[in-house]
C-alpha positions, 0 to 999 in steps of 0.5 A: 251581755250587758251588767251595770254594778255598783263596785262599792257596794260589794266593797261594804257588804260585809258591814251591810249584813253586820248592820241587819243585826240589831239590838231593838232595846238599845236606848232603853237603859239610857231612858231608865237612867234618866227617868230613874234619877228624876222620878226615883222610879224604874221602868220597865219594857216587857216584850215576852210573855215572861217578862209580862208575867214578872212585871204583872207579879210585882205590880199584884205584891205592890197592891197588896199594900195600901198605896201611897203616891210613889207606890201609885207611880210605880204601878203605873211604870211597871203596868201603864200601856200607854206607857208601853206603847210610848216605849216602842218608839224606842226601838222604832227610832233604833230601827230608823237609825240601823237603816240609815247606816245600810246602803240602798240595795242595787237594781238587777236587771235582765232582758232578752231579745231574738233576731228574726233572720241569721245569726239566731244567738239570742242579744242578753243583757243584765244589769246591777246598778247603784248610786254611789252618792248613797255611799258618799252620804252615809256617814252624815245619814248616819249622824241625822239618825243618830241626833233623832234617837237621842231626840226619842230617848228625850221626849220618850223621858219626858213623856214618862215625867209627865205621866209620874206628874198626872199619877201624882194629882190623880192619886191626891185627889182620890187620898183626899176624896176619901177623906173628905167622905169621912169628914161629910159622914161625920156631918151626915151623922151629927144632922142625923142627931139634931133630927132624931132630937128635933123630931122628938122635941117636936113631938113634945111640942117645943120647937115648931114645925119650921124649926123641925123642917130646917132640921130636917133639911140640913140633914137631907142637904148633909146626905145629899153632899154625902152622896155626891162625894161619894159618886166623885171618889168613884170617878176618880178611882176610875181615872185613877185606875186607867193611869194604873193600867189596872182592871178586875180584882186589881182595882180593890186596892186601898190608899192610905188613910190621909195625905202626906204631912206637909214638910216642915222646910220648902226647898229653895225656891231661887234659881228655879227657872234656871234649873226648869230650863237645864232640867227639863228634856222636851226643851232638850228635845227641842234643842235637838230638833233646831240641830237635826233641821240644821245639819240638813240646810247646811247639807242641802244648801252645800249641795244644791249644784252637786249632781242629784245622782251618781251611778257608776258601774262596769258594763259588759256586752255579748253580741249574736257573734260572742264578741264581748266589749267591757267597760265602765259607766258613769251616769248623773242627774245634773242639777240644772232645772232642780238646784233645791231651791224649794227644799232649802226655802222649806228647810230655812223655814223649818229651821226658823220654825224650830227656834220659835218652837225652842224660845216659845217652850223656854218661856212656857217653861219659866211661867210654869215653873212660875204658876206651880211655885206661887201656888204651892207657896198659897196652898201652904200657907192656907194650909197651915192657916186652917191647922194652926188657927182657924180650925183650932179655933173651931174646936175651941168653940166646940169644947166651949159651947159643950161646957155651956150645954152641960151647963145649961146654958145654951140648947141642943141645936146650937151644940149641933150647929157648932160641931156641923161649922168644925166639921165643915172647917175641916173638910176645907182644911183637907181640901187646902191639904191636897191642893198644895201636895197636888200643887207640888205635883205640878211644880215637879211636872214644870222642873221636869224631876223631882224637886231640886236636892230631893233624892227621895220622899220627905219624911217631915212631921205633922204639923199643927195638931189640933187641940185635945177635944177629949171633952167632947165625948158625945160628938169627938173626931180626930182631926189630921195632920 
């Protein structure tokens, strides 16, 4: 009888079957930590049928009440599958880093041959192999696995920042769609007016046909844009909704009425780059990559002339007389055609790749930061443009054109024509208004968080109101913020 058996390996098995334990949501509290300092939102990792049921409850009760933007990002925290999805990468990594702390289990084999004349006893030989290199290697497999699970918990954080962001732009824009239907009703109805007027004036034979047909025309254009307003705010509930996770009755939700104000005060807008690039965790992921590429050249490198294989044993062997010879093996796979030169010329490349891919990332990151600034700075000031002079001005005109109609001074049409150029001011202030939250959104989506010395959502006043219209009672909107 012949065994070849790997000594070490007994030595360890004590630590193997402690490492078939394991915890597969180890790494998750660290994920929520991170994203939950950044985004002010927790997240959470259903894997039962109960927990599922918890996270579908709060997300019902979270519904219930109109939706604002960090609402939207809790939603789509607790109820994203995609989300769920990009979690399980977690445990996958979790699993990857147990199984690189295990040994490869030895090989058992057995074989039996017969002679075909005397002595008849039957020539058996069994064997247990292993290679010790395995053993010798396991701390630094250990500590490759160990840097790829904190890279997982990095880019699985990021990916989560990034989904806050796109709820963020997502929800603006269905907030501000809404109100921009509203805003194109009102001019819907006001050109309804002027042709109930027209048609009548028409009838009476003041205004020609041409006047009539203009009329007629701005009022089905006003209609037009009404619909097509309305058909958008549907795609974007939709887009909205697959962000969500949302489907049946829990797509009936509502969202507040008009977008937030804009805050009073920006935060500082120096050193930003600076604090994109300690933020941001893709660029920390990346750092991790150069580091895991790294430790494996300088392992293959230190390497190359060490034997590829190491297995060592005790053999023992019974012949047809029962005499038993016992002693120890020791087999290697000498490098001597195969020292790893193409493996390292492929990790020198990879490594190199790698500190492209980080520097490459670092400066997207800073021109992100850069773009997401300077457009939220523009979106402001166009913003309080249209609410502290052009819009004010508009209403001004209004309320001077209604005093000389009542006087008699000027007709009908030039009334309607000038409350249709205040309404339509107002639909661009409101598209200038969710340009810059959407803006702010992507300035979030460059820095990796929220933005820096903001623990919480601003609770700023309104700024600009308009003018009182209180005179204006035939045709008075309310204007906002």
């Amino acid at each position: 009888m012949m065994t070849k058996f790997k000594v070490v390996s007994l030595l360890v098995l004590p630590l193997v079957a402690a490492g078939c334990r394991t915890n597969p949501t180890l790494g998750f509290d660290d994920v929520q930590r991170t994203v939950g300092s950044r985004a002010g939102q927790s997240i959470e990792w259903p894997r039962t049928r109960a927990e599922n049921d918890k996270v579908e409850a709060a997300v019902s009760q979270v519904l219930q009440q109109p939706l604002a933007a960090e609402k939207a990002v809790q939603v789509a925290f607790l109820n994203n599958r995609s989300l769920r999805a990009t979690l399980e990468e977690i445990g996958i990594s979790r699993a990857e880093l147990v199984q690189a702390g295990l040994l490869r289990n030895p090989d058992f084999g057995a074989s039996f041959r017969f002679p075909d004349r005397p002595p008849s006893a039957a020539k058996t030989e069994f064997s247990l192999a292993g290679d010790v290199l395995d053993l010798l290697l396991l701390p630094l497999k250990k500590k490759v696995a160990s840097l790829q699970f904190e890279q997982t918990k990095l880019r699985v954080s990021h990916d989560i920042l990034q989904l806050a962001a796109e709820v963020k732009t997502a929800f603006y824009t269905v907030q501000a769609r809404q109100q921009l239907l509203k805003r194109v009703q009102a001019i819907v109805e006001v050109n309804e007016a002027g042709v109930d007027l027209s048609t009548r004036q028409h009838k009476a034979g003041n205004i020609t046909d041409l006047a009539l047909a203009n009329q007629q025309a701005s009022f089905q254009q006003a209609r037009l844009e009404w619909g097509k307003t309305q058909t958008q705010l549907r795609v974007d509930r939709e887009h909205l909704n697959r962000l969500l996770g949302l489907w049946g009755t829990n797509t009936q939700w509502r969202v507040e009425d008009e977008l937030p104000p804009i805050p009073n005060q920006e935060i500082p807008f120096e050193k930003l780059e600076s604090f994109a690039i300690q933020q941001r965790l893709d660029l920390a992921a990346a750092q991790q990559q150069v580091a895991l590429v790294g430790r494996a050249l300088s392992l293959r490198t230190n390497t190359r002339y060490l034997p590829a294989a190491i297995t060592l044993g005790v053999d023992t062997e019974q012949e047809p007389d029962r005499q038993r010879v016992t002693g120890p093996i020791l087999n290697l796979e000498l490098p001597i055609f195969d020292r790893g030169q193409g493996a390292i010329a492929r990790l020198q490349a990879q490594y190199r790749q790698a500190q492209w891919q980080l520097e490459a990332l670092a400066t997207n990151v800073r021109a992100d930061v850069r773009q997401a600034r300077d457009t939220m700075i523009a979106t402001r000031d166009l913003t309080e443009f249209y609410g502290k002079i052009y819009l004010p001005q508009r209403i001004r005109i209004v309320n001077e054109t209604l005093l000389q109609y009542n006087a008699m001074q000027i007709g009908t049409f030039e009334l309607i024509a000038a409350k249709e150029r205040e309404l339509s001011t107002e639909r661009e202030y409101v598209e200038a208004w969710r340009d810059y939250w959407i803006a702010r959104a992507e300035l979030e989506k460059a820095l990796g968080g929220k933005l820096p010395g903001e623990t919480k959502p601003a609770s700023p006043t309104t700024p600009s109101a308009p003018p009182d219209k209180s005179q204006d009672s035939e045709h008075q909107q309310h204007h906002q913020p």
